[in-house]
Backbone as numpy.savetxt, mean C-alpha at the origin, in Angstrom:
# Nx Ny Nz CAx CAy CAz Cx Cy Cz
65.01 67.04 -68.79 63.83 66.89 -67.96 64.07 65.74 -67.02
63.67 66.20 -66.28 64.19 64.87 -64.98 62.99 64.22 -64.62
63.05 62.63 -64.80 62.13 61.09 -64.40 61.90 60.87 -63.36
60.57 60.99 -62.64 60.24 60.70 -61.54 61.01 59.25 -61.06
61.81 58.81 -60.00 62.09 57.32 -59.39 61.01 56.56 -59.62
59.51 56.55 -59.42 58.51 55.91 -58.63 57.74 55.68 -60.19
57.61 54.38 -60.48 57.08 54.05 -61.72 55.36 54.82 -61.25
54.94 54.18 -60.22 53.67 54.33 -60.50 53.64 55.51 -59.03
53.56 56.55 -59.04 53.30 57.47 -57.89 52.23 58.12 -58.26
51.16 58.22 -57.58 49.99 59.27 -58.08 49.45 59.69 -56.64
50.01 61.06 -56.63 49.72 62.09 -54.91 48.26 62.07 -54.78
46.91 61.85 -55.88 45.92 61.87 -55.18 45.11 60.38 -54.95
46.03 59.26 -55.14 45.44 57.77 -54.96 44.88 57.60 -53.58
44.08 56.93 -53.30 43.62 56.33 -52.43 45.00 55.91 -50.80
44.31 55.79 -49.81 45.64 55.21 -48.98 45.66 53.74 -49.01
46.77 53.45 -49.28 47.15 51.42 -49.52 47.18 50.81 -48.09
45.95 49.75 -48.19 45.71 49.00 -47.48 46.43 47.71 -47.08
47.52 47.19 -46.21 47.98 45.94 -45.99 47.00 45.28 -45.02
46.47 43.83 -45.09 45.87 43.24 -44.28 46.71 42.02 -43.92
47.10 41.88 -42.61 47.54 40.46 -42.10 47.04 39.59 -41.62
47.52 38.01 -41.87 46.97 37.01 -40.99 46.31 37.37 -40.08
45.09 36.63 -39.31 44.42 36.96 -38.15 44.11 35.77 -37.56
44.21 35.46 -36.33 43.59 34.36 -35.91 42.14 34.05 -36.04
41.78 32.68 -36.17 40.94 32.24 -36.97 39.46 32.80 -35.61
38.05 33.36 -35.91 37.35 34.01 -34.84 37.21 32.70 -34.67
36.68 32.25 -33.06 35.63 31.09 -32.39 34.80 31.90 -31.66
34.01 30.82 -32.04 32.26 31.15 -30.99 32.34 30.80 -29.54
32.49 31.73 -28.71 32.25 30.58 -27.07 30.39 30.78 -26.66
30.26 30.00 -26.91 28.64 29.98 -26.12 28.64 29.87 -24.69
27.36 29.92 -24.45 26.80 29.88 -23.03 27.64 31.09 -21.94
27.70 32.35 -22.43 28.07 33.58 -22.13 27.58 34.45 -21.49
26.47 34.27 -21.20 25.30 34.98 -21.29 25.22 36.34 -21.61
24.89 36.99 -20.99 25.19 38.75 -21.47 26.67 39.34 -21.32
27.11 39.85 -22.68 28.29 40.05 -22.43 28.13 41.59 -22.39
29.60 42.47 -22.06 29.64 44.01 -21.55 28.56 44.77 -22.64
28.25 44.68 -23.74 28.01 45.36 -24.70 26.51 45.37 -24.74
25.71 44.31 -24.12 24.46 43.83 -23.54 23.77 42.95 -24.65
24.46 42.62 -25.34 24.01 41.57 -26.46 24.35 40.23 -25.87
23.18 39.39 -26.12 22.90 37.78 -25.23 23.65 37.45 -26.32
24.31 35.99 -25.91 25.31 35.27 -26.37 25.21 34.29 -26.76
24.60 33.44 -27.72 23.35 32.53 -27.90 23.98 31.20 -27.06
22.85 30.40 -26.50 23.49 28.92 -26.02 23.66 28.30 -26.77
25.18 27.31 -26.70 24.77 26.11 -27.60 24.17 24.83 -27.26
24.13 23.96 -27.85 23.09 22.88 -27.45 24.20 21.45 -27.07
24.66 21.12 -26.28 25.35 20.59 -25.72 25.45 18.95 -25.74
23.88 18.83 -25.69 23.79 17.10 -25.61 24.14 16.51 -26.39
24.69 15.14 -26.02 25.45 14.23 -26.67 24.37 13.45 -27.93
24.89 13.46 -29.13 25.02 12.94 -30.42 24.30 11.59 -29.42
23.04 10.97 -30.22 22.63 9.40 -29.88 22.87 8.45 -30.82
23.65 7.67 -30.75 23.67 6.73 -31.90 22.22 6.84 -32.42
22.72 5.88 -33.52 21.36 5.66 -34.38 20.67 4.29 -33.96
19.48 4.27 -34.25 18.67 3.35 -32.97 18.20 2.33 -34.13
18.88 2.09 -34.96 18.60 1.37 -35.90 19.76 0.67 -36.92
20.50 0.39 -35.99 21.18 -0.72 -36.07 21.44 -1.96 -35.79
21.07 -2.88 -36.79 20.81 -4.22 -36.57 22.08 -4.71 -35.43
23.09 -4.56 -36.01 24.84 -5.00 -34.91 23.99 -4.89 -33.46
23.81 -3.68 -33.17 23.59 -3.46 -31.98 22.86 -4.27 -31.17
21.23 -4.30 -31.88 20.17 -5.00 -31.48 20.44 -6.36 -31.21
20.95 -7.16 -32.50 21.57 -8.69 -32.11 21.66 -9.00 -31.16
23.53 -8.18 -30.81 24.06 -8.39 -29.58 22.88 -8.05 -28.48
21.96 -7.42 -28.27 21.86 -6.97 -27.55 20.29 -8.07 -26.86
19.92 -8.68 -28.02 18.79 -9.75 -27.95 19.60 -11.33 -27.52
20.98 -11.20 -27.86 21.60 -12.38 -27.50 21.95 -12.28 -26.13
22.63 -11.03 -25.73 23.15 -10.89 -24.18 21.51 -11.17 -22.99
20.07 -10.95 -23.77 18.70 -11.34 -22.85 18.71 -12.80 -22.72
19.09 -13.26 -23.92 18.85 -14.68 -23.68 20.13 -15.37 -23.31
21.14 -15.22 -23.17 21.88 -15.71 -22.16 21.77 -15.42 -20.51
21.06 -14.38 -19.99 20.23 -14.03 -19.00 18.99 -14.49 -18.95
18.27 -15.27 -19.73 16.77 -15.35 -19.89 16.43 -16.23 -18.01
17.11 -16.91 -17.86 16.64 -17.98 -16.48 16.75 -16.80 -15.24
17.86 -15.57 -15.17 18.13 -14.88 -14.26 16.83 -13.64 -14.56
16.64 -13.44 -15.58 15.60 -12.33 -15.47 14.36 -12.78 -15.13
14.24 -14.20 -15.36 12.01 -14.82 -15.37 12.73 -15.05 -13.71
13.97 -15.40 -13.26 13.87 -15.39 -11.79 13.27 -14.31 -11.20
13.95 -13.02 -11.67 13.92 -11.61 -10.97 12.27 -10.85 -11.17
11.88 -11.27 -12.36 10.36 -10.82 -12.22 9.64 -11.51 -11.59
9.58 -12.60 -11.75 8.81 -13.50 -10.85 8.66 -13.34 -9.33
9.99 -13.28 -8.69 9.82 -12.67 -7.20 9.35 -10.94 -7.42
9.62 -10.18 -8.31 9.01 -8.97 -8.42 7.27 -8.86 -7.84
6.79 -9.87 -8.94 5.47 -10.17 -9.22 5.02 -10.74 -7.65
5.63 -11.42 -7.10 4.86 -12.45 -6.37 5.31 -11.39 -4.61
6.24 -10.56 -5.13 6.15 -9.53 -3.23 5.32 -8.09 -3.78
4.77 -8.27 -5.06 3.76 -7.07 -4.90 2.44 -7.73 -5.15
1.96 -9.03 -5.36 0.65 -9.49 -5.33 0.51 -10.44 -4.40
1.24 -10.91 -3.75 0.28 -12.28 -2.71 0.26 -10.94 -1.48
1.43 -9.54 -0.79 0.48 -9.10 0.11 -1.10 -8.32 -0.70
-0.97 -8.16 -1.48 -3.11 -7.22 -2.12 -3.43 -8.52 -1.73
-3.34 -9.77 -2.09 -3.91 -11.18 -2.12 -4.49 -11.29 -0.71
-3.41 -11.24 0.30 -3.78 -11.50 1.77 -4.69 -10.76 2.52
-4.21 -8.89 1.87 -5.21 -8.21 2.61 -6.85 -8.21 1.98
-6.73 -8.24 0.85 -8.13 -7.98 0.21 -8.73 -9.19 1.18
-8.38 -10.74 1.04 -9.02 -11.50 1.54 -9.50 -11.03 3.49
-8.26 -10.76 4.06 -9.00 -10.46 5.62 -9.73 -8.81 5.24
-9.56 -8.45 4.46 -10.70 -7.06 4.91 -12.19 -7.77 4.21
-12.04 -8.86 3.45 -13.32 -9.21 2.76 -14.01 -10.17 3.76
-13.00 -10.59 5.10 -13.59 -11.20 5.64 -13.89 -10.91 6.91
-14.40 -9.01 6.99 -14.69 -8.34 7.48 -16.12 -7.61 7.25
-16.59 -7.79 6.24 -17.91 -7.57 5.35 -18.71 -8.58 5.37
-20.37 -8.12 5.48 -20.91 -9.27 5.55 -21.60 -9.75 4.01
-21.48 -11.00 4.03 -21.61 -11.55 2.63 -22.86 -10.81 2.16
-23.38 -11.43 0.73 -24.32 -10.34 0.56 -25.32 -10.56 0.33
-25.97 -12.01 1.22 -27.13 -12.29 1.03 -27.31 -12.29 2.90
-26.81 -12.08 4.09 -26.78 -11.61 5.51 -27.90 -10.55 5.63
-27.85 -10.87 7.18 -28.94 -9.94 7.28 -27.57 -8.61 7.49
-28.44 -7.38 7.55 -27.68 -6.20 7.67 -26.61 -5.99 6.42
-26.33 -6.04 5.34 -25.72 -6.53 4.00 -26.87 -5.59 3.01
-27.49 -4.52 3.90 -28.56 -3.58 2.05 -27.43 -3.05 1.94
-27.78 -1.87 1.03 -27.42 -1.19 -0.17 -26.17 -0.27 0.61
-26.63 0.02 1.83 -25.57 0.88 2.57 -24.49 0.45 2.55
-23.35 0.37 2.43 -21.81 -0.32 2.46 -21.69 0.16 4.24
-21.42 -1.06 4.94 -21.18 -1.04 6.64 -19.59 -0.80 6.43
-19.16 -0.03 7.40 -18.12 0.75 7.58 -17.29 0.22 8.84
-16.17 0.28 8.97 -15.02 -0.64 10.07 -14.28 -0.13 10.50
-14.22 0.49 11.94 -12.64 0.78 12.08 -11.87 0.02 13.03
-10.93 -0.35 12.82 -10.09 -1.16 12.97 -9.31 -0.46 14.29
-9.58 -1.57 15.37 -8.38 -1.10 17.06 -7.92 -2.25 17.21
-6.50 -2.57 16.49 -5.65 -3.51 16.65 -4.94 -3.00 18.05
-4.74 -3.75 18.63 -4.60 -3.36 20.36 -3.26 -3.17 20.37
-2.41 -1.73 20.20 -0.94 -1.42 20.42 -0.38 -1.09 22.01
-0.88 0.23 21.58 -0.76 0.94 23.46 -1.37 0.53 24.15
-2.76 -0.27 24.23 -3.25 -0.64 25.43 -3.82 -2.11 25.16
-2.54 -3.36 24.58 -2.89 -4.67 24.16 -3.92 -5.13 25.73
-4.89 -6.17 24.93 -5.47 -6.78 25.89 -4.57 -8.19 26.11
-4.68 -8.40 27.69 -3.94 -9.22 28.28 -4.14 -10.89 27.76
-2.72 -11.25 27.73 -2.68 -12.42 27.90 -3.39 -13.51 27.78
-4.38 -14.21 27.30 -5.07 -14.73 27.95 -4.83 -16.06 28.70
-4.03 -17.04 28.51 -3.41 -17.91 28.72 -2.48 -17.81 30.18
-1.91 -16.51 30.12 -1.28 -16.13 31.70 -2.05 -15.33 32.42
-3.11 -14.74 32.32 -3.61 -13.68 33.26 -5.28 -14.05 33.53
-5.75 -14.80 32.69 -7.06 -15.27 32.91 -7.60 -16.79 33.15
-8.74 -16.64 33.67 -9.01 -18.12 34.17 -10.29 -18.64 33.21
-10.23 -19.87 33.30 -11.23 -20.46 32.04 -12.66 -19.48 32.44
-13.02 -19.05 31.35 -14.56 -18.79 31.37 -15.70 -20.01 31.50
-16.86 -19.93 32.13 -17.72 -20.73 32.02 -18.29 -20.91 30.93
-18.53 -19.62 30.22 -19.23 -19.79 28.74 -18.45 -20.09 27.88
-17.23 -20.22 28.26 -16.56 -20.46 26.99 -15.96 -21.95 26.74
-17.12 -23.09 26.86 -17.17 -24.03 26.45 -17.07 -24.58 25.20
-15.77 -24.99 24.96 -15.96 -25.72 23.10 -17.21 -26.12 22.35
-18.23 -26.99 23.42 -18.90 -27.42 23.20 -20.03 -26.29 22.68
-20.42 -25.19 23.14 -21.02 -23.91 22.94 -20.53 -23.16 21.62
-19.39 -23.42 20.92 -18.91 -22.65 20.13 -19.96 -22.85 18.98
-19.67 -21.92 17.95 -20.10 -21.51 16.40 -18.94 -22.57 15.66
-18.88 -23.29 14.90 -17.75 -23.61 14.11 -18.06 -23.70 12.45
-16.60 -23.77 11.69 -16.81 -23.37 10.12 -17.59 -22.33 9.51
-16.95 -21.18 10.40 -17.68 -19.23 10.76 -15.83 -18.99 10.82
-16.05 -17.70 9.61 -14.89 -16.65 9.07 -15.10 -15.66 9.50
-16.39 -15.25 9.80 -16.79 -13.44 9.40 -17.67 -13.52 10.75
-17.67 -12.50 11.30 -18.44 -12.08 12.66 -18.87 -10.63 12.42
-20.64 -10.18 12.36 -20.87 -9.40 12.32 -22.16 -8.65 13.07
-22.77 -7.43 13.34 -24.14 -6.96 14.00 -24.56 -7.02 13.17
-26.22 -8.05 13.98 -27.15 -7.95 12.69 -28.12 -6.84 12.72
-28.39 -5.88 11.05 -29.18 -4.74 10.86 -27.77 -3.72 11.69
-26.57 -3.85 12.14 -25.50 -2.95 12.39 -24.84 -2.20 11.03
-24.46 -0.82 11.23 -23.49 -0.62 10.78 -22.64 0.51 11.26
-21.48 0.24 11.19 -20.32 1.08 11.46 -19.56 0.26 13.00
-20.13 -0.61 12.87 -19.15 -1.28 14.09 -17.60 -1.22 14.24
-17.18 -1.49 15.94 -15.54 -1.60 15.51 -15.24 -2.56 15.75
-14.03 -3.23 15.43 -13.60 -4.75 16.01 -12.29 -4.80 16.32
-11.52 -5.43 17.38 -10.63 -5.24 17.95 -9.82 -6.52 17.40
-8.45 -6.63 17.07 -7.65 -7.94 16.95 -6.68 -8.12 17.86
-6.61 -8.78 18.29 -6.33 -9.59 19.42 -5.26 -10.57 19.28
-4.16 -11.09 19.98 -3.95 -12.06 19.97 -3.97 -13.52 20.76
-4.40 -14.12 20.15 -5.25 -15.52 21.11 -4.43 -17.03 20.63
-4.04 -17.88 21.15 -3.50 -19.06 21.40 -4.86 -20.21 20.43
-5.87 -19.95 21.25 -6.77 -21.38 20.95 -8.32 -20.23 20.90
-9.09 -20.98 19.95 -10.70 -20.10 20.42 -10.99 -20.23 21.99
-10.70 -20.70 22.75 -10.89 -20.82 24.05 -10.09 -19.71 25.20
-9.21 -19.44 24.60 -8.50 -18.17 25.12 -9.23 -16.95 24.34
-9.27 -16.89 22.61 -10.59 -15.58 22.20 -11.56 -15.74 23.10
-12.58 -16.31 23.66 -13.29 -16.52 24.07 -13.36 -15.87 25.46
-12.54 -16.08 26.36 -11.94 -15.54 27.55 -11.87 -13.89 27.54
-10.82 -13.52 26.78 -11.21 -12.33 26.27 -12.21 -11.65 26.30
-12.91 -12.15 25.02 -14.30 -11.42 25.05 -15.11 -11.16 26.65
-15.02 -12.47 26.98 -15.73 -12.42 28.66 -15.14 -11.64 29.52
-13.69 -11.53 29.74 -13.50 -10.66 30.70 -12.75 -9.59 30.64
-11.97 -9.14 29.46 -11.08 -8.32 29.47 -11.68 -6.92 28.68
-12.80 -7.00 28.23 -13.07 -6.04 27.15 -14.45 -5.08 28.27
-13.67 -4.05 29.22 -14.39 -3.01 29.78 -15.95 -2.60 28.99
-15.76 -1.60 28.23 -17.27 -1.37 27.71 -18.21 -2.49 27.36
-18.05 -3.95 27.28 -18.46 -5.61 27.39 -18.48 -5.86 26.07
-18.49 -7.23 25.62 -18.12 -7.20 24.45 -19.09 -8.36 23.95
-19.65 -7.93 22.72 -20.58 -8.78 22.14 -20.71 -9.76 21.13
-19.09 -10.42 21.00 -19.24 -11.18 20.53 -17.71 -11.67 19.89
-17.18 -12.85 19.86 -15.94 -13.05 18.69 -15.64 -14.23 18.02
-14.71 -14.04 17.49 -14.47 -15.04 16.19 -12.93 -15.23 16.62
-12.71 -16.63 15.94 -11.31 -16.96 16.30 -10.93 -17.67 14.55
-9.77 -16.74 14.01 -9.76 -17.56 12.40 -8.33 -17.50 12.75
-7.44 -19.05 12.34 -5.83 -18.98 12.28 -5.91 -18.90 10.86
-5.03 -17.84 10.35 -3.93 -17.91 9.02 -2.55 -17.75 9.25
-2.09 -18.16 8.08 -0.69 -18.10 7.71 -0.34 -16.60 7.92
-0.46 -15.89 8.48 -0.23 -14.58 7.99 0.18 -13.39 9.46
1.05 -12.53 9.61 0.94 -11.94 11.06 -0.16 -11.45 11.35
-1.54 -11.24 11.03 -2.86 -10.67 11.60 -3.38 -11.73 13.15
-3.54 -10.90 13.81 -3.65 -11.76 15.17 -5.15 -12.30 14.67
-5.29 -13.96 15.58 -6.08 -14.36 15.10 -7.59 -14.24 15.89
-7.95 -13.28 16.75 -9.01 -13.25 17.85 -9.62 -12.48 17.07
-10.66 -11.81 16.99 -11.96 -10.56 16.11 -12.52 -10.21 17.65
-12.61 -9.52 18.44 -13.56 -8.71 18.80 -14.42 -7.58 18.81
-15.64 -7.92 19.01 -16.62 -6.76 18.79 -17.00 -6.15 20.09
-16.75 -5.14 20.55 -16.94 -4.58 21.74 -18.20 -3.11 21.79
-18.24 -3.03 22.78 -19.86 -2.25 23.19 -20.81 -1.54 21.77
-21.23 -2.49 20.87 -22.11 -1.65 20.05 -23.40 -1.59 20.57
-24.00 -0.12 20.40 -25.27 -0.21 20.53 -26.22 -1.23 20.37
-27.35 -0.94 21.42 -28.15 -2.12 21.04 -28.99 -2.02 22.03
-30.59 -2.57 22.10 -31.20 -2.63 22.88 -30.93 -3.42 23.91
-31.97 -3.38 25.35 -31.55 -4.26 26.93 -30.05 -3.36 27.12
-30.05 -2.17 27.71 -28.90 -1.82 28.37 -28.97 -2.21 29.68
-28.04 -2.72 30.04 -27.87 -3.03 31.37 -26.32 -2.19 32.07
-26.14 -2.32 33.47 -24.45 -1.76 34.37 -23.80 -2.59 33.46
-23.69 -3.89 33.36 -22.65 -4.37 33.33 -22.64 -4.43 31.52
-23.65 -4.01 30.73 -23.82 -3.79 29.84 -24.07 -2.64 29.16
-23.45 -1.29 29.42 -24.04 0.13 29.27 -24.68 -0.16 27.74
-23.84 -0.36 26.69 -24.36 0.08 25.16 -25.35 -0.60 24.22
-25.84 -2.30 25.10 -26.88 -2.68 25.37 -26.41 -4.10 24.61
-27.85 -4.73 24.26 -27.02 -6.07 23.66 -27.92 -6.31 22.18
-27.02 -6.34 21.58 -27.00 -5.91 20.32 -27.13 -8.04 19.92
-28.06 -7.90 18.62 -27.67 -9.99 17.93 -26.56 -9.56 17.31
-26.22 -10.99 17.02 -24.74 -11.16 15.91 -25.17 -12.05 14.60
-24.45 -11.88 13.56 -24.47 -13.02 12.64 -23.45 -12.99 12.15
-22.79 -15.03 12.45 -22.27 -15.22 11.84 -22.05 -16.33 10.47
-21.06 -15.97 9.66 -21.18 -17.01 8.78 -19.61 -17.41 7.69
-19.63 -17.82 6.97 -18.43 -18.27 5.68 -18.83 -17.97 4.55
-17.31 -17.04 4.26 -17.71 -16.68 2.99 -16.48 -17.04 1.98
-15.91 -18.00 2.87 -14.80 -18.63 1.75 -13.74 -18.61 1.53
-13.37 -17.07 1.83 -11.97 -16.13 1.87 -11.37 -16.47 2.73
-11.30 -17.04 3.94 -10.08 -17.43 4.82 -10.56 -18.82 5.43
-9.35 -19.41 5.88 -9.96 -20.72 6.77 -10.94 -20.62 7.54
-12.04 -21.45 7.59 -13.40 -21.95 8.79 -12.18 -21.74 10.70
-13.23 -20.93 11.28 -12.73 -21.07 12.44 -14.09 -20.76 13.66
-13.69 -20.79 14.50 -15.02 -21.00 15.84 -14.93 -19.61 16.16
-16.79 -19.35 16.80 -16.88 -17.86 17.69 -18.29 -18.08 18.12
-17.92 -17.29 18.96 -18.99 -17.07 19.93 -20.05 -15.55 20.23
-21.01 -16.20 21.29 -21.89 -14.42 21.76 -20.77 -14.05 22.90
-21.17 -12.76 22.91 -20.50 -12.59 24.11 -21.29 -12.12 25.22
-20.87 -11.51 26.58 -21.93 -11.19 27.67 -22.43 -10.15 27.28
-22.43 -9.17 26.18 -23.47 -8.22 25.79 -24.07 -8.26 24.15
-24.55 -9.75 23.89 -25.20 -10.22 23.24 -26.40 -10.25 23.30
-27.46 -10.83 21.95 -28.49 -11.16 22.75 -28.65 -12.67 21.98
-28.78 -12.62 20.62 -28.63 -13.89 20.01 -27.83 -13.86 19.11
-27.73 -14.97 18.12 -27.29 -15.00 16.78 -28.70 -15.44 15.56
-28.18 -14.29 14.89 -29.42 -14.63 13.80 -28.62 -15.10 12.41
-29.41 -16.09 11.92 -29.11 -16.62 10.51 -29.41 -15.65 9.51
């Protein structure tokens, strides 16, 4: 009888499977849709944060302030002082644009301002183009007066000007201000705001030619907020009331 070669041969076994090495799979993210139409998930990319609670760190990091401590109280300090002295300057000249709040014309209504700082059509000179006014005698002036306002007015405008001496504001008012002008104030500060105030044609009773919008009183007074300075009526005045 003749011995099969093949210790173990059996014609109806299964078929024998060899499996080889394979390279190891990787994930590539951020794929987005690949051919097969299955999304490719993102991965999350951002950087690992240290841990925020480490003393090492903090030390160094409280020692490197105070070896800076004189350069940083420098650097806030000028921080502090170019974002509060200009609110400082303006609050004070717009407050010394309002009339205090025991004035006449000062009820409940808040008086309203608009402001014609003279660009495109500055008023002249006064010092080179005009000649002394008669009324505008020192001796005639208002003095230790901030604020120039219509009394029982509101919504007036006022013009700023720039003026040398109250005697040149003064000039101004008298001759350069067309619709006529009823009245100004002369305050120097430290500050670029020109120092003349004029109030030009507000309504008012007694219209006259040379006065169309009529002549309106004034009151002036100090309210603290900027240096004491001199002013006057002007030719479409009628008085000043306390």
């Amino acid at each position: 009888m003749a011995q099969n070669q093949y210790a173990e041969f059996d014609p109806n076994s299964a078929p024998q499977v060899v499996v080889h090495d394979a390279p190891e799979v990787m994930q590539m993210g951020n794929l987005g849709t690949g051919n097969d139409g299955v999304v490719e998930p993102a991965w999350d990319n951002s950087v690992a944060q240290p841990p925020q609670d480490n003393p090492g760190a903090l030390k160094a990091f409280c020692q490197s302030l105070a070896r800076h401590k004189k350069i940083l109280i420098s650097i806030i300090a000028l921080l502090l002082l170019a974002t509060v002295l200009p609110v400082v300057i303006m609050k004070a000249i717009l407050r010394a644009q309002w009339p205090p709040p025991n004035s006449p014309g000062s009820g409940s209504t808040p008086t309203t301002f608009t402001s014609e700082i003279s660009s495109s059509t500055p008023l002249p000179t006064p010092s080179s183009t005009l000649v002394p006014a008669p009324e505008c005698n020192s001796s005639k002036f208002l003095r230790d007066v901030n604020w120039i306002g219509i009394d029982n007015g509101v919504g007036w405008n006022f013009t700023l000007t720039s003026a040398q001496s109250p005697q040149d504001c003064c000039a101004v008012c008298h001759q350069s201000v067309p619709e006529g002008c009823n009245g100004w104030l002369y305050v120097k500060t430290n500050t670029n705001t020109p120092a003349c105030n004029i109030i030009p044609g507000f309504s008012g009773p007694n219209k006259t030619k040379s006065c169309p919008s009529g002549r309106p009183s004034l009151v002036f007074s100090n309210n603290g907020d900027l240096p004491p300075g001199q002013g006057g009526l002007g030719p479409c005045a009628d008085e000043v009331r306390n």
